[in-house]
N, CA, C and O atoms as a Tinker XYZ file with bonds, in Angstrom:
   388  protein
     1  N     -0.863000   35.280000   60.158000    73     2
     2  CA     0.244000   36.195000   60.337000    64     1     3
     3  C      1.509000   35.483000   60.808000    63     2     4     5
     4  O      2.582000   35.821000   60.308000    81     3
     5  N      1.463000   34.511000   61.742000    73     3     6
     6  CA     2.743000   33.739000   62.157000    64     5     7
     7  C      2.915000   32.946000   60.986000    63     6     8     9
     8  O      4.129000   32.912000   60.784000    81     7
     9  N      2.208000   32.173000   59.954000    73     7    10
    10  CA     3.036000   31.588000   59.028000    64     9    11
    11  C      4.211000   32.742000   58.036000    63    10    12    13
    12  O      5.366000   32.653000   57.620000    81    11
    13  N      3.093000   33.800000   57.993000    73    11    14
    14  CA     3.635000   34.919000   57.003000    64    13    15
    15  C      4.941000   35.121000   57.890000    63    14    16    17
    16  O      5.972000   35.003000   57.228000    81    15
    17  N      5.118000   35.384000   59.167000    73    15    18
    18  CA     6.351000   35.809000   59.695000    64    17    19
    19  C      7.345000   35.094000   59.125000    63    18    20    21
    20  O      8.290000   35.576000   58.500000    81    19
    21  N      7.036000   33.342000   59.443000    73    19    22
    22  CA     7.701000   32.136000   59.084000    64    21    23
    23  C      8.743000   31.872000   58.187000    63    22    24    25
    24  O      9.899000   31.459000   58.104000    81    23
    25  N      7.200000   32.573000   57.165000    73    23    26
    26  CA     7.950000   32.575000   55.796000    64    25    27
    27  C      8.669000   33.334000   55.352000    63    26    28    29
    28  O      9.394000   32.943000   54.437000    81    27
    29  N      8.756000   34.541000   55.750000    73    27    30
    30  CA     9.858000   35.758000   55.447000    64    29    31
    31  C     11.457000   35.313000   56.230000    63    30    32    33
    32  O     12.579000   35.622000   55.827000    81    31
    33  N     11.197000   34.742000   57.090000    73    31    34
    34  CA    12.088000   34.608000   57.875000    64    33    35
    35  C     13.171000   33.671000   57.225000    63    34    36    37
    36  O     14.357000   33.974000   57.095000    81    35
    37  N     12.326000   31.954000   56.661000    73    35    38
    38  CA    13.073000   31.629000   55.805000    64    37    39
    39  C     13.407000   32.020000   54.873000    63    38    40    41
    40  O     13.666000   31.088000   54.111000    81    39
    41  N     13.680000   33.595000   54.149000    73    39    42
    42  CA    13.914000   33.662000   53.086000    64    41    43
    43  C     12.854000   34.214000   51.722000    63    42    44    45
    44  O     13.054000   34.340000   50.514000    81    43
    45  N     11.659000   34.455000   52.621000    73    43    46
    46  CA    10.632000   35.048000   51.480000    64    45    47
    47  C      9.976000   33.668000   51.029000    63    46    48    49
    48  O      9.800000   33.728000   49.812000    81    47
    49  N      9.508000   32.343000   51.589000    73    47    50
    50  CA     9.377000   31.586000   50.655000    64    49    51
    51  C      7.788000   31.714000   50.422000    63    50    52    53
    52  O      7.141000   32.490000   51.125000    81    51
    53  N      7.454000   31.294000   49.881000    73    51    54
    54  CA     5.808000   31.307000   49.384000    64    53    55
    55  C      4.670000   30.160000   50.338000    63    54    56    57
    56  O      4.838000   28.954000   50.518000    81    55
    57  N      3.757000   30.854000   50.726000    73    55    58
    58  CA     2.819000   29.939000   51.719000    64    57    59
    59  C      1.993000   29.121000   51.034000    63    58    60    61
    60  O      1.512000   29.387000   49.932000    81    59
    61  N      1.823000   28.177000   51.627000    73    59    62
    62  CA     0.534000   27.202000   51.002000    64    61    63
    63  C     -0.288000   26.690000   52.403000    63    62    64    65
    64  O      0.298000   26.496000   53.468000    81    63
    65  N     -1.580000   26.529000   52.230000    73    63    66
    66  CA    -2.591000   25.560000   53.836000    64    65    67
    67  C     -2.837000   24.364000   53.388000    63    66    68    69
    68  O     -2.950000   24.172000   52.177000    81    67
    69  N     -2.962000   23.342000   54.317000    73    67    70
    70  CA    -3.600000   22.318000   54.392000    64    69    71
    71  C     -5.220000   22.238000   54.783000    63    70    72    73
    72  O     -5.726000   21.781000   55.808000    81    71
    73  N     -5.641000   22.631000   54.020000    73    71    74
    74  CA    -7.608000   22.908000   54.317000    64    73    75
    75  C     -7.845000   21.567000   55.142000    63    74    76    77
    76  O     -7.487000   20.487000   54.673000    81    75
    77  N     -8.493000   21.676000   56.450000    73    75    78
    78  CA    -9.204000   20.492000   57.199000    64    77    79
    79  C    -10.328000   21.090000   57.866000    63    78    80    81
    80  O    -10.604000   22.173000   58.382000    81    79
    81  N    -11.008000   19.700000   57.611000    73    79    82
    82  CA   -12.507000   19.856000   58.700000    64    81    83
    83  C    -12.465000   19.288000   59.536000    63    82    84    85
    84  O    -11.427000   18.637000   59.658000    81    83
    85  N    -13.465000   19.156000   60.582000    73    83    86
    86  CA   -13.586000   18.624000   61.572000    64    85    87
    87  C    -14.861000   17.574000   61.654000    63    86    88    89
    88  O    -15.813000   18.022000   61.016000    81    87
    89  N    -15.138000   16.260000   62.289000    73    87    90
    90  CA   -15.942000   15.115000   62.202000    64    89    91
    91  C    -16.697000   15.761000   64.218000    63    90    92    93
    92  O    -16.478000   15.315000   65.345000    81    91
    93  N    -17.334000   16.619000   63.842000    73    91    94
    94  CA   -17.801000   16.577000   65.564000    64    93    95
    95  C    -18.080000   15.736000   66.037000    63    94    96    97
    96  O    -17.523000   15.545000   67.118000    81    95
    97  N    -19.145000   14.645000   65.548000    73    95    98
    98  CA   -19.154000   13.479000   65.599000    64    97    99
    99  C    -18.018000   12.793000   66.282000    63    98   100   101
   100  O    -18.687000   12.243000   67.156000    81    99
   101  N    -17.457000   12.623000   66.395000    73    99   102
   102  CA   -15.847000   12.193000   66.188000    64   101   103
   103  C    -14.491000   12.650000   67.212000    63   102   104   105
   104  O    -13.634000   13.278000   66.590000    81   103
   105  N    -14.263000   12.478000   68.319000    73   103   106
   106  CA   -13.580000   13.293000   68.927000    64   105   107
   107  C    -12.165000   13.533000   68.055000    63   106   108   109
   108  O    -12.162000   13.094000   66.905000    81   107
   109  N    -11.299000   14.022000   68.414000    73   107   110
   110  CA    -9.926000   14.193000   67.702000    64   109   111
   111  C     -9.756000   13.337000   66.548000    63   110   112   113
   112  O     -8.959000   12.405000   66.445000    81   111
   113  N    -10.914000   13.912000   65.357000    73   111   114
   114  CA   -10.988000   13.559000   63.827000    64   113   115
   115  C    -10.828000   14.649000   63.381000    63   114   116   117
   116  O    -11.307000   15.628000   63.952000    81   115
   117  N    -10.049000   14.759000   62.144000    73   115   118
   118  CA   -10.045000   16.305000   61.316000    64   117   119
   119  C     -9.185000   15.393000   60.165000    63   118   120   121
   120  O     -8.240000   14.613000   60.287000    81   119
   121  N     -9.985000   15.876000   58.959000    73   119   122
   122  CA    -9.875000   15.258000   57.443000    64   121   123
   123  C     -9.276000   15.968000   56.529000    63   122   124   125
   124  O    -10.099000   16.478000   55.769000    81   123
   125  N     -7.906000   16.284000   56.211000    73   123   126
   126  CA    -7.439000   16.938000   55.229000    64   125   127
   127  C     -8.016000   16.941000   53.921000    63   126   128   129
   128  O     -7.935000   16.038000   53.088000    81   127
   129  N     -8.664000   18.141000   53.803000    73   127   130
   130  CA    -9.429000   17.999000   52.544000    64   129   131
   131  C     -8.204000   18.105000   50.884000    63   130   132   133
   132  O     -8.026000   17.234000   50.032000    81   131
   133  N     -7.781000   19.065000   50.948000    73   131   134
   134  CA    -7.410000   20.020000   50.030000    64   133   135
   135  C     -5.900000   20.931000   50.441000    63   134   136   137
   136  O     -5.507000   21.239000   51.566000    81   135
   137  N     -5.182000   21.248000   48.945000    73   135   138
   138  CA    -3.939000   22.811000   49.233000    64   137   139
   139  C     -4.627000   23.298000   48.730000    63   138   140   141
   140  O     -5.480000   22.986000   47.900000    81   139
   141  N     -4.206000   24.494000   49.373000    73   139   142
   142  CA    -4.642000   25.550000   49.045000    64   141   143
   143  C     -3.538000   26.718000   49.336000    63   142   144   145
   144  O     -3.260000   27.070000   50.482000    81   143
   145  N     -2.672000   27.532000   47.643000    73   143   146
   146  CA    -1.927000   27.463000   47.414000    64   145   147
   147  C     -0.799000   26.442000   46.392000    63   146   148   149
   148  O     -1.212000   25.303000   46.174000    81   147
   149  N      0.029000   26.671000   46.024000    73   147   150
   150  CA     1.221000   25.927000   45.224000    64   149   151
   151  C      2.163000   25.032000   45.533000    63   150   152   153
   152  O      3.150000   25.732000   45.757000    81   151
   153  N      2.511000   23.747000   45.705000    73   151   154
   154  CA     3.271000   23.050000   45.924000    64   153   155
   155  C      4.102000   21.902000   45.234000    63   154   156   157
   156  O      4.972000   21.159000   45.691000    81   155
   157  N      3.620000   21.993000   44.156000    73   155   158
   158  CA     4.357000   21.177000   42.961000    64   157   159
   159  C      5.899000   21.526000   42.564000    63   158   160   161
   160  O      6.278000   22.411000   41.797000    81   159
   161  N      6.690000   20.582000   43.303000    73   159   162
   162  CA     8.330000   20.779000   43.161000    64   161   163
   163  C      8.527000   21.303000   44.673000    63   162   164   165
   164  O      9.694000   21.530000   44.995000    81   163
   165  N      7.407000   21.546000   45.751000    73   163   166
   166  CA     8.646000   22.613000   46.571000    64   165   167
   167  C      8.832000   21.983000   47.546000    63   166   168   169
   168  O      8.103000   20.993000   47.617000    81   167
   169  N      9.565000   22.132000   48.426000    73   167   170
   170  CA    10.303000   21.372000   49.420000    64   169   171
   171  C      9.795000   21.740000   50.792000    63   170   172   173
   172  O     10.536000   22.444000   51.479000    81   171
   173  N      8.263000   21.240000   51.441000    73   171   174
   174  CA     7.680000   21.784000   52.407000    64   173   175
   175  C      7.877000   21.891000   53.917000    63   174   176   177
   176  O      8.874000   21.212000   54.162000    81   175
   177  N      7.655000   22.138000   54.442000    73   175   178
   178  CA     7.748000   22.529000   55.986000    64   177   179
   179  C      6.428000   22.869000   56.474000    63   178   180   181
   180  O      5.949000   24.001000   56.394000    81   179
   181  N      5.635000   21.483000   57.174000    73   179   182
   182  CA     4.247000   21.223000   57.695000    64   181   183
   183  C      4.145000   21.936000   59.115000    63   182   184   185
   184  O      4.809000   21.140000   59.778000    81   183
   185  N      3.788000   22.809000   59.906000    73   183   186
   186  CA     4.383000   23.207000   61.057000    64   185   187
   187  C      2.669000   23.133000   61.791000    63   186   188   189
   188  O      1.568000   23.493000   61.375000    81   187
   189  N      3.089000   22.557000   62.905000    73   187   190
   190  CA     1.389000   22.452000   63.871000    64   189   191
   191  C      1.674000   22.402000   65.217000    63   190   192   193
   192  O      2.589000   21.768000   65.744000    81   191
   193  N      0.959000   23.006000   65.677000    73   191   194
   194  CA     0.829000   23.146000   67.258000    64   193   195
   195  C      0.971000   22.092000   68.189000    63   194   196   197
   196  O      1.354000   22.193000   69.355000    81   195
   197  N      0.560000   20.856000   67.451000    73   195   198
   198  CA     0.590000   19.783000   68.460000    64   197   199
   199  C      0.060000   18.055000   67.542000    63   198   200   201
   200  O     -0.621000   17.789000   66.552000    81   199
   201  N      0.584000   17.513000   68.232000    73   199   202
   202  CA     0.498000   16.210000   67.273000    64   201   203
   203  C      0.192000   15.306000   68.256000    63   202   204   205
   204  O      1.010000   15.111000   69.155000    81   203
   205  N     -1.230000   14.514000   68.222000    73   203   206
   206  CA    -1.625000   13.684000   69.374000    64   205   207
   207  C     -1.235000   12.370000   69.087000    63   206   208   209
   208  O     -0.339000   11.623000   69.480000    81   207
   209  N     -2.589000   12.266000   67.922000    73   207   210
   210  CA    -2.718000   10.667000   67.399000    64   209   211
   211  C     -2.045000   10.620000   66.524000    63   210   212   213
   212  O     -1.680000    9.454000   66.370000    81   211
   213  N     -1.393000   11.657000   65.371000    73   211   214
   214  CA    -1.073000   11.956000   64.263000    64   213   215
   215  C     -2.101000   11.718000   63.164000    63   214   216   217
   216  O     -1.832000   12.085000   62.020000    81   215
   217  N     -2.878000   11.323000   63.348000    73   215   218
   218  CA    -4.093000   11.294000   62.116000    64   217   219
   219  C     -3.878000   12.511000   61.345000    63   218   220   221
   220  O     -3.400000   12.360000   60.220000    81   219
   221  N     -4.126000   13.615000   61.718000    73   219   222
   222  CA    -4.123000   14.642000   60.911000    64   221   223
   223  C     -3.042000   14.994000   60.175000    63   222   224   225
   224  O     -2.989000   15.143000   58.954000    81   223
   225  N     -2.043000   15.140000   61.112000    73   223   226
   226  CA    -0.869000   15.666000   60.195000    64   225   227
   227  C     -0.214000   14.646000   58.868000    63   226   228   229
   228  O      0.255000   14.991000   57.783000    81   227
   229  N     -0.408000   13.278000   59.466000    73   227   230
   230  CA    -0.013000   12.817000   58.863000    64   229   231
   231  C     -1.141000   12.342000   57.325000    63   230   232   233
   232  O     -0.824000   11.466000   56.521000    81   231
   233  N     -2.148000   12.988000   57.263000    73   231   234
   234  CA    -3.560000   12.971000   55.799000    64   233   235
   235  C     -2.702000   14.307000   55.705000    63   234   236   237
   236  O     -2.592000   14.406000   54.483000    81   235
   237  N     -2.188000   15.136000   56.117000    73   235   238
   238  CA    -1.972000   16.445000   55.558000    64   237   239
   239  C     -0.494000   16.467000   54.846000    63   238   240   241
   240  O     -0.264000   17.155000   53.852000    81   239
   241  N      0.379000   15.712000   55.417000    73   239   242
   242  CA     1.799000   14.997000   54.574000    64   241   243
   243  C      1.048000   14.673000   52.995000    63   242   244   245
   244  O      1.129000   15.222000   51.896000    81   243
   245  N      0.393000   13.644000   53.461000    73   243   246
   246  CA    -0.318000   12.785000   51.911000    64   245   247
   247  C     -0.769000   13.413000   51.219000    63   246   248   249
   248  O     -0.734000   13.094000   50.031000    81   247
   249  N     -1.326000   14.456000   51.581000    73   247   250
   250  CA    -2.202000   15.551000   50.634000    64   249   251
   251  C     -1.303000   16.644000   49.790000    63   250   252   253
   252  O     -1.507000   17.147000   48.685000    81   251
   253  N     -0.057000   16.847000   50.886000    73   251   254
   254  CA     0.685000   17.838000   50.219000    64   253   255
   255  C      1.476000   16.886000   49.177000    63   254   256   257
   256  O      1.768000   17.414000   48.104000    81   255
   257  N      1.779000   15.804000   49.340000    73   255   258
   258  CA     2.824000   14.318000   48.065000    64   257   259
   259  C      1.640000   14.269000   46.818000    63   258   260   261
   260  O      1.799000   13.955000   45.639000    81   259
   261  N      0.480000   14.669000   47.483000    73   259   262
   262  CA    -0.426000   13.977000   46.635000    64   261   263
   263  C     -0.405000   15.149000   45.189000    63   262   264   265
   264  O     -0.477000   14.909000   43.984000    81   263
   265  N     -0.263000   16.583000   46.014000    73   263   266
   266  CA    -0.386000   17.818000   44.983000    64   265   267
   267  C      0.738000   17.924000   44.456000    63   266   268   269
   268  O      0.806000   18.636000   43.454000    81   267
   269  N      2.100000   17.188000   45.009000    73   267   270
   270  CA     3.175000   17.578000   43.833000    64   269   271
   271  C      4.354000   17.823000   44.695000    63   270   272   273
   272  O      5.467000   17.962000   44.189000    81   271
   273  N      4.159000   17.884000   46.008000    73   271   274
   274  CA     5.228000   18.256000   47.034000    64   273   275
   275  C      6.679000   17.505000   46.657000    63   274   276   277
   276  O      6.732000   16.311000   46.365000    81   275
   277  N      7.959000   18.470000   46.714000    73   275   278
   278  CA     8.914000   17.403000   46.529000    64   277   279
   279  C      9.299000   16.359000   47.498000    63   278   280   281
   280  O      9.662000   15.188000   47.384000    81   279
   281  N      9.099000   17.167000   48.498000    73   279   282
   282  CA     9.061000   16.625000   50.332000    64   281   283
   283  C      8.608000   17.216000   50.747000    63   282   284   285
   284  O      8.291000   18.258000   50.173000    81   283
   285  N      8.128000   16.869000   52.529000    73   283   286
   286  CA     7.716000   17.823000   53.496000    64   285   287
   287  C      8.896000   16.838000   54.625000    63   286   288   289
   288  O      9.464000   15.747000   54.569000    81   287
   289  N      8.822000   17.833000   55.462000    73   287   290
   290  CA     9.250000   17.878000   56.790000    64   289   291
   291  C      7.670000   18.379000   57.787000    63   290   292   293
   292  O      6.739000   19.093000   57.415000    81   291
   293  N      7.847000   17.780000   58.921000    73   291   294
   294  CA     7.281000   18.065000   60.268000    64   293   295
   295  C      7.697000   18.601000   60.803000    63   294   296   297
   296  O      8.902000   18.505000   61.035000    81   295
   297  N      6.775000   19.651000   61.409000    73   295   298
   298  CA     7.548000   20.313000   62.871000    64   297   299
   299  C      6.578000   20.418000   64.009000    63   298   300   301
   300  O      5.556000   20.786000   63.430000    81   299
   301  N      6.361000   20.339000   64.966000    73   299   302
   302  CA     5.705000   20.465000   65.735000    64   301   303
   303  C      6.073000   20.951000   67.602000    63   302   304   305
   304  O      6.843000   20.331000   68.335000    81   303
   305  N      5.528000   21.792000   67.864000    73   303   306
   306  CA     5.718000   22.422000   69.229000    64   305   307
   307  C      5.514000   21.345000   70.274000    63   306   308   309
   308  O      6.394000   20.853000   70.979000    81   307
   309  N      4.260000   21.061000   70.269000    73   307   310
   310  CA     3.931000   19.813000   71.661000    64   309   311
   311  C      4.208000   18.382000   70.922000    63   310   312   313
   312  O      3.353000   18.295000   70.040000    81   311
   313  N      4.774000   17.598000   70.915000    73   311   314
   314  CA     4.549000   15.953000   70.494000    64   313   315
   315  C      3.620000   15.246000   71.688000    63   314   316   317
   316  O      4.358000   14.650000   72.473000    81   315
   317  N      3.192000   15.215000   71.797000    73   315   318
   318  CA     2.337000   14.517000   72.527000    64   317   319
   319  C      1.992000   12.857000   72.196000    63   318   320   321
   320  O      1.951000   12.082000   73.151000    81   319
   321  N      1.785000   12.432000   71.022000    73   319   322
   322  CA     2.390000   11.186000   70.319000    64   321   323
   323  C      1.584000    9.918000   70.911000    63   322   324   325
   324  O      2.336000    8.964000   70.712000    81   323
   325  N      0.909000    9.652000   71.276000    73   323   326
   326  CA    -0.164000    9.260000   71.650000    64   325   327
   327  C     -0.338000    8.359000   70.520000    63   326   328   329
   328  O     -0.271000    8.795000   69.370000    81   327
   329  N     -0.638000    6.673000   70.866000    73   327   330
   330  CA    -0.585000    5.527000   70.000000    64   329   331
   331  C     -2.258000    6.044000   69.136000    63   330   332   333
   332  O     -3.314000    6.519000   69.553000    81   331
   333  N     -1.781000    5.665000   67.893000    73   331   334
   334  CA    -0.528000    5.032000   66.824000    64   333   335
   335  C      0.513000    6.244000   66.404000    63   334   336   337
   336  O      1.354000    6.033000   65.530000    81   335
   337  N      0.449000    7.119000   66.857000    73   335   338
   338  CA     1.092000    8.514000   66.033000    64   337   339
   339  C      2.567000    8.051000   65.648000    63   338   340   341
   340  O      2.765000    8.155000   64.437000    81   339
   341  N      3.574000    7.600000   66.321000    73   339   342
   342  CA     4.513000    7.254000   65.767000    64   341   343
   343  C      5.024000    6.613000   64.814000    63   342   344   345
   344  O      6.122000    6.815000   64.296000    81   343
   345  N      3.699000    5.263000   64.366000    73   343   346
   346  CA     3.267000    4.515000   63.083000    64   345   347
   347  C      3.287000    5.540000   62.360000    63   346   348   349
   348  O      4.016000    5.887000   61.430000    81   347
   349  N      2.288000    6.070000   62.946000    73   347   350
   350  CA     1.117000    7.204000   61.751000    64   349   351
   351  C      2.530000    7.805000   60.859000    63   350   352   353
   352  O      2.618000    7.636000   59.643000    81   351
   353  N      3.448000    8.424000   61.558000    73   351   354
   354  CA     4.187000    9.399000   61.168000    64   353   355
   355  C      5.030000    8.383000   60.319000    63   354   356   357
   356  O      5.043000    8.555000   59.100000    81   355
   357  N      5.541000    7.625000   60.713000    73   355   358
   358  CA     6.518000    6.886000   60.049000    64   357   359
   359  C      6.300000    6.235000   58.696000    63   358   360   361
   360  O      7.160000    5.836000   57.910000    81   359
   361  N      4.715000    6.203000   58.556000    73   359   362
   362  CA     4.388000    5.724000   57.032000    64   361   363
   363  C      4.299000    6.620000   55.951000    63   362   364   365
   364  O      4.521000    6.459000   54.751000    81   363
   365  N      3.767000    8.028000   56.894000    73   363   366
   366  CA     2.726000    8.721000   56.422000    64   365   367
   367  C      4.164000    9.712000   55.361000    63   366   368   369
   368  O      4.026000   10.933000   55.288000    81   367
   369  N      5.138000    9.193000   54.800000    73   367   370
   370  CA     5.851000    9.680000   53.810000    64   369   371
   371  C      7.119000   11.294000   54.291000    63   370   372   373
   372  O      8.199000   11.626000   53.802000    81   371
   373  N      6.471000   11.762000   55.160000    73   371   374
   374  CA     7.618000   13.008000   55.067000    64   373   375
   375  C      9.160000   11.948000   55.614000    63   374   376   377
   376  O      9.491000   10.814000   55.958000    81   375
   377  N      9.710000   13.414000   55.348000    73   375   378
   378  CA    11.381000   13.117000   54.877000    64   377   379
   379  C     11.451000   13.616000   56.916000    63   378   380   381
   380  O     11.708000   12.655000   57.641000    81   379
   381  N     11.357000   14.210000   57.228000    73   379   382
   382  CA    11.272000   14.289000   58.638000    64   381   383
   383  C     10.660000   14.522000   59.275000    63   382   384   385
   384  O      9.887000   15.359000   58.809000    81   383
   385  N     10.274000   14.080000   61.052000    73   383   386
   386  CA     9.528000   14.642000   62.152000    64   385   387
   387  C     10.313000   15.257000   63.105000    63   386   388
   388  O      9.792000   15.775000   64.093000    81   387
């Protein structure tokens, strides 16, 4: 429901997810599987609660370039940023954090 708000807000734009699992195994691992939804040509806006290591967000950048994204942007509430995340982010292709 808060993306749906999101998205009306900008303008009606159309939603897409970043499908991830989780490695329990694994403390703060989560593997961008899959979109789910349309993104070929559109100009994205990745939005997450919090960004530690950046592992995640930044497999979820790659995933959305990978389906067709024209760009993404980052947004995030907490940065928390926690080594390597600032690498992470800086390779990991979006147009901003």
């Amino acid at each position: 429901r808060v993306a749906e708000k999101w998205a009306n807000r900008l303008g009606g734009c159309s939603l897409a997810f970043v499908h991830k699992t989780r490695d329990t195994t694994k403390p703060n691992h989560a593997v961008a599987n899959r979109v789910v939804g349309e993104v070929e040509g559109k100009h994205c806006v990745l939005v997450d609660d919090m960004i530690d290591t950046g592992g995640t967000i930044a497999e979820a950048v790659k995933v959305l370039l990978a389906s067709g994204a024209a760009d993404v942007i980052v947004a995030a509430t907490h940065g928390i940023l926690s080594d390597p995340a600032t690498q992470r982010l800086s390779e990991c292709g979006a147009r901003e954090v």
